[in-house]
C-alpha positions, 0 to 999 in steps of 0.5 A, a space after each residue: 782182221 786186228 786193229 793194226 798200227 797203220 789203221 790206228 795211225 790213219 784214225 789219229 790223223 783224221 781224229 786231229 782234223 776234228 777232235 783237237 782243243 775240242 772239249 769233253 761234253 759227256 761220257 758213256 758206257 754202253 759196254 763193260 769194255 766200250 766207252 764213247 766220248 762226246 765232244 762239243 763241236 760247233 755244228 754238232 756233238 761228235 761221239 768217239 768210241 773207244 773200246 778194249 773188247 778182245 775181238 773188236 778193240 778199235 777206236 773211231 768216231 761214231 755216227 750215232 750214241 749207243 743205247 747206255 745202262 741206266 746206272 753207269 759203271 765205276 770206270 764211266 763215273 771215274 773217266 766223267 770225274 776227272 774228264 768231263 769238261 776238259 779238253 783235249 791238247 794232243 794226240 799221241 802214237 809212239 812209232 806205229 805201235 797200237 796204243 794212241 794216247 789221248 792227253 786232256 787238259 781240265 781247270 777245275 773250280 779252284 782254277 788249278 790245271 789237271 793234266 790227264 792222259 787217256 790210254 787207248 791200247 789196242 791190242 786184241 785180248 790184252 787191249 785196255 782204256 786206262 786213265 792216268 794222271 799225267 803230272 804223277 804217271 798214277 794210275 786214275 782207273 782202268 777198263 780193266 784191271 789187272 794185277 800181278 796174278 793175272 799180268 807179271 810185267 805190270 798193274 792197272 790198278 789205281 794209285 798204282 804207276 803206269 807201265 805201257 805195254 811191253 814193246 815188241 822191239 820192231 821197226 818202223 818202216 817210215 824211218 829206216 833206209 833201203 840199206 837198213 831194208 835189205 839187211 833186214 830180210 837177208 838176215 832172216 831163214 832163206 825158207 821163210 815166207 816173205 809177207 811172215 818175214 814183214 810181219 816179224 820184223 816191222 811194228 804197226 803191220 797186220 798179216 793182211 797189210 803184209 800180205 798186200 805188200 806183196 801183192 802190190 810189189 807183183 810178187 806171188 802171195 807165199 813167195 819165200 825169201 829164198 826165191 826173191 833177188 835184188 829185183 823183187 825185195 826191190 819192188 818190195 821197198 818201192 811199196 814200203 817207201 809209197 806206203 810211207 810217202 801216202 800215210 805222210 801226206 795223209 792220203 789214204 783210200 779207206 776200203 772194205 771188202 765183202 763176202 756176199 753180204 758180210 764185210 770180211 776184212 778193212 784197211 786204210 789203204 786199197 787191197 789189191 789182192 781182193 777183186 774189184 767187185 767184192 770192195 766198196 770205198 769210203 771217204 774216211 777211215 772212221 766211216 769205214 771202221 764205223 761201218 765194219 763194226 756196225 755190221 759186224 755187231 749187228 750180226 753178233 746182236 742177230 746171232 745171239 738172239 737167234 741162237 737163244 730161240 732157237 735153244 728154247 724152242 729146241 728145248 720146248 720141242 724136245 719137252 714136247 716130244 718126251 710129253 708126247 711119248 708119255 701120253 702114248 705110252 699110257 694109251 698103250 697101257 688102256 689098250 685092255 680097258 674093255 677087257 676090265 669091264 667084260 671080266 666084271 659083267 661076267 662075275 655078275 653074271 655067275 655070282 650064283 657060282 662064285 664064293 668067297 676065297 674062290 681064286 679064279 673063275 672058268 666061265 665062257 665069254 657071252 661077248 666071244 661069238 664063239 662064246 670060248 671059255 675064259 679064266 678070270 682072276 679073283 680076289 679070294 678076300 673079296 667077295 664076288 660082288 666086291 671082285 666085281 666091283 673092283 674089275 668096274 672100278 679098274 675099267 673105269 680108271 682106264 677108260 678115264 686115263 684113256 681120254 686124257 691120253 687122247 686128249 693130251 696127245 692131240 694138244 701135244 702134236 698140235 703145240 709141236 707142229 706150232 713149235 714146228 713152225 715157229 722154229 722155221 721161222 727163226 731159221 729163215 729170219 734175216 732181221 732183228 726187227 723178224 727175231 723180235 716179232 718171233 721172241 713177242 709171239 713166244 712171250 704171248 704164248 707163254 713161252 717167255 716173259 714179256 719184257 718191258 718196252 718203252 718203243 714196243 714191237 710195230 703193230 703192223 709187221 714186215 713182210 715180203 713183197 714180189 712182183 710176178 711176170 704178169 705184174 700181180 703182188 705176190 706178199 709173203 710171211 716169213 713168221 707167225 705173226 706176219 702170216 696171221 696178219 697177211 691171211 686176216 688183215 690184209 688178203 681180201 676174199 677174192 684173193 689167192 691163198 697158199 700154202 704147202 701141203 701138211 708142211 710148215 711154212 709161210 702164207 702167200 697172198 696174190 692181190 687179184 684186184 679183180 682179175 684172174 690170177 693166170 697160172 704163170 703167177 700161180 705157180 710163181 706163188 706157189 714156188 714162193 710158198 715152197 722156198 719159205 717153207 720147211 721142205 725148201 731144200 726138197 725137191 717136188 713140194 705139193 702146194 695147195 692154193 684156194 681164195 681167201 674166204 676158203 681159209 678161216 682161223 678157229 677160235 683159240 687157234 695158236 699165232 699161224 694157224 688156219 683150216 681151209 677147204 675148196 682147194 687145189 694143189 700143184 707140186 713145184 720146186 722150192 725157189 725164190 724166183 729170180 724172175 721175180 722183183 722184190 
């Protein structure tokens, strides 16, 4: 949902309680569109985020600074010029429009007192950060810069005057009175939906707040204001005056709300039209709003490092696949070798009947049971041994092209079914810290650059652990590495080993400790193996499962691969077994 003005008004006033006559001790960048201030606070440093971003513009303080590029952008080195030091006086929301102005006081050296003014615009893709001193309205710097070819109403330029954003001409609910109210809405088509009339008509409200009123006033979700009567655009203004009366007395009653693991939608106040349990509340607004954007770019961080693996392993794999068939084609081409070298033993063999300039040469063929006559082709610029030797030389230049063809065959399909794996993996990771692992991997085999770390990858990886009904640990590895280290450093000799039958997937371990493993964790295990696997959406899936000194890892052998033997196997359904505790 956008950053509306109620949420902006709930974060300034929260923002008042701790921010005000507090001075600017430091100032990052961490993004092109995201700045955080840091405050000096008796107790602790508190960091407010500010960013202009299109699709997370939003203001709030945040629990934890976020990583910074070692040079500083210009607009990082502007804002920590003039505002490094100073101190913040007031905070500012016209009506409830979104942009909350941030007014700083500094004495410089000199002992002369700058005022500045910090503008926060809140405003989806037109939002913008834009420093402008106060006492001449010029403008200092901008996020953004913008001039007359890409925005006619105004520059953000310095040195040029600061315009605010174009009003939209709405009004503020918490001012007008009930007459104004129903005036207001009678004035509107009779066929409009009533939480679209909200939206047109107040500042500050967001589509999901006016569709809340709505709901809270006991009205269906898409009523239309024709179907309202005095009674129901009541009810409407019971909410409004409520809403006014809370944001007032500052009480509010931070909300997000879930999609299975995913936060969907935030507001400042409780959202009747989402069931209970899919919400979860929180003190304040800021932790709330921290909360959300943590979430929200932890996925954004997540999905793109997973979709650029998964365009190079793609990539690597269609490599694979245009190799493999060139290799092919050329075994192919060598199918008639043997056939090279019989013409030449024949030439040989009736040399005596062979002279130069002779075109061809009918002979039977002593390597034919049936000894059937053959025409063999010749060189009449050669002479008979030459054509020979020619024939010799034809089939010793496909014989050698025919081993390479095998040879290169086989590594093709074994680096594919590697790439086989690895792209599993990356479908099934649920972390960033699995996507690093993944990305490590890739950079050891060669497949990207290895990068420079100051905190490298953990030595030891992460993997799954379950407990089965019959209480033995059941470890899963959901990648390369995680299996190679579950299979050779963890698993003892006596312990169960399985993996699904000539599919990709994970290596599961079950921990006998000295006993027997009973069938019942067997076959949970192997239900695991089958889930993390790349047949997980199939419906009977053979397993194999053998003790750990049966599985061995040949020399040279590629990140997850292993040969075994003394094994058995048992088809199951691909499940992650709810029985089972994690």
């Amino acid at each position: 949902m956008p950053f509306d003005g109620i949420t902006l008004n709930a974060v300034k006033q929260e923002l008042e309680q701790f921010l005000i006559e507090k001075r600017i001790d430091r100032i990052y960048q961490p993004g092109k569109e995201t700045i955080i201030i840091k405050f000096r606070m008796r107790s602790d440093k508190c960091n407010l985020l500010v960013s202009c971003s299109a699709d997370s513009a939003r203001i709030h303080l945040l629990d934890s600074r976020q990583k910074s590029p070692p040079q500083p952008p210009i607009f990082c080195m502007v804002l920590r010029k003039y505002l490094e030091g100073g101190q913040l006086i007031c905070m500012e929301q016209k009506g409830l429009e979104r942009v909350l102005t941030l007014h700083f006081r500094k004495v410089n050296e000199a002992g002369s007192v700058k005022n500045l003014a910090l503008h926060c615009e809140i405003m989806g893709r037109h939002s913008n950060i834009v420093l402008v001193d106060s006492d001449t309205n010029c403008i200092l710097d901008g996020a953004k810069r913008l001039t007359l070819e890409v925005n006619r109403y105004r520059q953000i330029l310095p040195g040029m005057p600061y315009v605010p954003p174009p009003s939209q001409n709405k009004h503020d609910f918490r001012t007008i009175t009930e007459e104004d109210f129903f005036n207001l809405l009678l004035a509107q088509p009779l066929n409009s939906k009533l939480h679209q009339i909200l939206l047109n008509i107040y500042e500050g409200f967001s589509p999901l707040i006016c569709r809340e009123i709505v709901v809270q006033a006991g009205l269906t979700e898409d009523i239309i204001l024709d179907e309202c009567g005095e009674y129901e655009l009541g009810r409407v203004w019971q909410v409004l005056i409520k809403m006014a009366e809370d944001m007032a007395a500052s009480r509010f009653n931070p909300v997000l709300v879930r999609d299975n693991s995913k936060y969907i939608q935030y507001a400042p106040f409780d959202l009747l039209q989402y069931p209970e349990n899919k919400k979860e509340y929180f003190e304040s607004v800021n932790e709330a709003l921290n909360t959300f954007f943590t979430a929200k770019e932890y996925a954004l961080r997540f999905n793109e490092k997973k979709h650029k693996l998964e365009r190079l392993v793609n990539a690597q794999i269609k490599k694979g696949r245009n190799k493999l068939a060139v290799h092919e084609q050329d075994l192919i081409e060598t199918e008639d070798t043997e056939k090279d070298r019989i013409a030449g033993e024949l030439i040989t063999a009736n040399m005596y009947n062979v002279s130069r300039g002779d075109r061809e040469i009918n002979t039977p063929n002593y390597y034919d049971p049936e000894q059937k006559n053959v025409v063999i082709p010749l060189d009449p610029s050669l002479t008979p041994s030459q054509n020979a030797q020619k024939y010799f030389k034809k089939y010793r230049k496909g014989n050698v092209k025919k081993q390479k063809a095998v040879y290169y065959i086989d590594r093709t399909r074994e680096e594919l079914l590697y790439l086989d794996t690895v792209s599993m993996a990356i479908s099934q990771a649920a972390t960033l810290e699995e996507l690093e692992e993944i990305r490590e991997e890739l950079a050891n085999q060669g497949y990207l650059k290895k990068e420079k770390r100051k905190t490298p990858v953990s030595t030891t990886p992460g993997y799954l652990t379950y407990i089965s009904t019959d209480g033995f640990t059941i470890m899963v590895g959901k990648n390369n590495r995680q299996n190679d280290y579950l299979t050779m450093k963890v698993a003892q000799d006596e312990d169960m080993w399985l993996h699904t039958k000539d599919i990709p997937g994970a290596h599961v371990i079950v921990k006998s400790e000295g006993r027997r493993v009973p069938e019942r964790t067997l076959l949970e295990a192997a239900m695991l193996a089958a889930y993390y696997s790349r047949g997980k959406l199939s419906g009977n899936i053979p397993v194999d499962y053998t003790l750990k000194k049966h599985v061995r890892k040949p020399i040279g052998a590629k990140p997850g691969m292993v040969i075994y033997d003394h094994h058995s196997t048992v088809y199951v359904k691909p499940e992650s077994n709810p029985r089972l505790s994690p």
